[in-house]
C-alpha positions as a printed NumPy array, in Angstrom:
array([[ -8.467,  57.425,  -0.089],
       [ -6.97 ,  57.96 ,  -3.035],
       [ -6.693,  54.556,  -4.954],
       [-10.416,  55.47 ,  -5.085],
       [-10.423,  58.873,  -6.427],
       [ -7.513,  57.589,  -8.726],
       [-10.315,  54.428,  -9.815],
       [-12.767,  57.123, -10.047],
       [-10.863,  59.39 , -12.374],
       [ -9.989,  56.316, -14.665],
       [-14.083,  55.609, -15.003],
       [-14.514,  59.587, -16.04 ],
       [-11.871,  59.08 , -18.778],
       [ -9.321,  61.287, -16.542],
       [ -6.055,  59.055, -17.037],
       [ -3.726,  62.071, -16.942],
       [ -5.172,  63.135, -13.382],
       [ -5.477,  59.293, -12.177],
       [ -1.774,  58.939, -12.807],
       [ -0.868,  62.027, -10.884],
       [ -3.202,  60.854,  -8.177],
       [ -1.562,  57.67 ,  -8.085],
       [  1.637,  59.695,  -7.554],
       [  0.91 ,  60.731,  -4.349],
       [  0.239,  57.055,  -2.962],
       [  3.059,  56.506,  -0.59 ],
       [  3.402,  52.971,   1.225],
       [  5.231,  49.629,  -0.059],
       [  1.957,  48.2  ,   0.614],
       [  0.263,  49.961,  -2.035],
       [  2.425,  49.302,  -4.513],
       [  0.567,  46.743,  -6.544],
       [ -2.739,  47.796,  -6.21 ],
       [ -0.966,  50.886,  -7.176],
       [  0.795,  49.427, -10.455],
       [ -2.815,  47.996, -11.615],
       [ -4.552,  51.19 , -11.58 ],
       [ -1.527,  52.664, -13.55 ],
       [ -1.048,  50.317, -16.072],
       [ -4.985,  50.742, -17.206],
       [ -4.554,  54.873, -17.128],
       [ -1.249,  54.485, -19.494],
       [ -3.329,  51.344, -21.341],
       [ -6.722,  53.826, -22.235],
       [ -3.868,  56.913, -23.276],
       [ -2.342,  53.954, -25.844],
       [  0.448,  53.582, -24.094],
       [  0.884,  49.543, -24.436],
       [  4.604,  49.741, -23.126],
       [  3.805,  51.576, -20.553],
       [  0.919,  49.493, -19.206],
       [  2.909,  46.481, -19.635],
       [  5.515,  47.966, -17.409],
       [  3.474,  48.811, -15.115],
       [  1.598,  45.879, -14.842],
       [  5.082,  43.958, -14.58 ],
       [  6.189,  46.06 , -11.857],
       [  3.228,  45.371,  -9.679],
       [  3.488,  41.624, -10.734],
       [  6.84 ,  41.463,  -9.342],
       [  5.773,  42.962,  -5.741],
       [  4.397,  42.257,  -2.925],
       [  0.842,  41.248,  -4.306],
       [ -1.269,  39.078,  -3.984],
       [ -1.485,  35.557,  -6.392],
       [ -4.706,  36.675,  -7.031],
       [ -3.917,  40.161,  -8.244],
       [ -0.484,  39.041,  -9.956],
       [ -1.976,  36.709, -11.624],
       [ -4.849,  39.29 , -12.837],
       [ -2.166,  41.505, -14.047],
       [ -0.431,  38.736, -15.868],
       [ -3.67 ,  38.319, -17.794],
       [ -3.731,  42.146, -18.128],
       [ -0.362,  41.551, -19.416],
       [ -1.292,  38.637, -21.983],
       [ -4.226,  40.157, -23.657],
       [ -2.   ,  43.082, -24.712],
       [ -0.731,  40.861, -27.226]])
């Protein structure tokens, strides 16, 4: 699947090719799971803004409370 190639490429320090993995995950049920792996590729490139809008994207789906309320703490710690 790739969320888990995407997860994978994250762990290898591979943001650029997680993100474009993550582009090719089609499905409205994906789409938080999704936003989470995307906001930590953008977060280890720097990309603060980016994470944060990512992370408030998936907040604002479908998700789970458990997983919203992970990426509100995501969200927090940024500062």
């Amino acid at each position: 699947m790739n969320l888990r190639v995407a997860r994978i490429q994250l762990q290898q320090k591979q943001a650029d090719d997680a993100l474009k993995t993550l582009d090719s995950v089609k499905g409205e049920g994906w789409t938080a799971i999704v936003a989470d792996i995307r906001g930590e590729a953008l977060l280890s490139k720097g990309d603060k803004q980016g994470a944060r809008d990512a992370w408030s994207k998936g907040i604002d789906s479908e998700a789970s409370p458990a997983l919203k309320e992970m990426m509100q703490m995501k969200m927090n710690n940024l500062g």
